[in-house]
C-alpha positions as CSV (number, residue, x, y, z in Angstrom):
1,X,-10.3,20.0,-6.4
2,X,-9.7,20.6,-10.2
3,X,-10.2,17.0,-12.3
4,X,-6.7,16.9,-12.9
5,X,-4.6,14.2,-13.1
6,X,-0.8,13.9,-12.2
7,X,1.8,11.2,-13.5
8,X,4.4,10.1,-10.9
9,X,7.1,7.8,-11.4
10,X,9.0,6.5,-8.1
11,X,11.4,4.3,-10.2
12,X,13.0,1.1,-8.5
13,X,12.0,0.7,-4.2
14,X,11.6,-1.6,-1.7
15,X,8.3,-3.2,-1.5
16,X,7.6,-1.5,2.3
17,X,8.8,2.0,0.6
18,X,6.1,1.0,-2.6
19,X,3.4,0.3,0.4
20,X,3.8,3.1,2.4
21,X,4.2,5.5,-0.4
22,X,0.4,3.6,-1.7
23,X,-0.9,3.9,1.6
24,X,0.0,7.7,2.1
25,X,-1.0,8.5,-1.6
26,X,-4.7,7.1,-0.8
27,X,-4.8,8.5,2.7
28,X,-4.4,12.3,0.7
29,X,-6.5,11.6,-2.2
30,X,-9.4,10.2,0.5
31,X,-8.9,13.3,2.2
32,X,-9.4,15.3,-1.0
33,X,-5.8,16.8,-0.3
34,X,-4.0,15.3,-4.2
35,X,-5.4,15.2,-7.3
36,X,-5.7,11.5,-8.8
37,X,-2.4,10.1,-9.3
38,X,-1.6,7.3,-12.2
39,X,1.7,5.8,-10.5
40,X,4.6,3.9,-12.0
41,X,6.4,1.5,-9.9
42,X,9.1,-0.8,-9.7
43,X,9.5,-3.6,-6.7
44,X,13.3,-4.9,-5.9
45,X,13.0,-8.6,-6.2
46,X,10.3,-9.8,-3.3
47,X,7.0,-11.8,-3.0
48,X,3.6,-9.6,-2.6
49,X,0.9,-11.3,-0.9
50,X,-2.8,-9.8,-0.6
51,X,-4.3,-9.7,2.5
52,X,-6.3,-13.0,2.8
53,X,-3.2,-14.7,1.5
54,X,-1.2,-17.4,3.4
55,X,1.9,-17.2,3.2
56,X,2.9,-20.8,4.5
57,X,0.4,-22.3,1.5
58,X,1.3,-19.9,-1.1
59,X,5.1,-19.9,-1.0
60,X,8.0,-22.0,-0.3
61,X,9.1,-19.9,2.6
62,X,12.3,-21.8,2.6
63,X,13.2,-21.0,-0.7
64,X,12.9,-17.5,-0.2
65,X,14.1,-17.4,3.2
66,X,17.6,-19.0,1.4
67,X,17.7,-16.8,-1.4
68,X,16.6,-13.3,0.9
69,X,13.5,-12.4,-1.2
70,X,11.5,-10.5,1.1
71,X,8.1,-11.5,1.4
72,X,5.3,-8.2,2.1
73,X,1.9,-8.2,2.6
């Protein structure tokens, strides 16, 4: 694999599409199969939690629930 780099813009998405895109992106460069990738991204309106994030002490899942802002981890 060269030491190329590649630009990629996916524009506006759904926070699952921006997290499964990440996730398959990762998956090829582990696997040597992409060159590194600087990515541009947009998220629709939503809540992004990490992973040792509560949701329930974090956010007021009412509130969002109301106003259907997605909430992805």
């Amino acid at each position: 694999m060269t030491n190329n780099w590649r630009l990629l813009d996916t524009g506006l998405r759904s926070p699952a599409q921006n997290i499964a895109l990440s996730r398959a992106l990762l998956e090829s460069r582990r696997a040597r199969e992409i060159p590194g990738t600087l990515r541009f991204l947009r998220c629709t309106r939503c809540v992004l939690l990490g992973n040792h994030q509560s949701p329930a002490q974090e956010l007021d899942m009412d509130f969002c629930r109301e106003s259907h802002i997605p909430v992805q981890r």
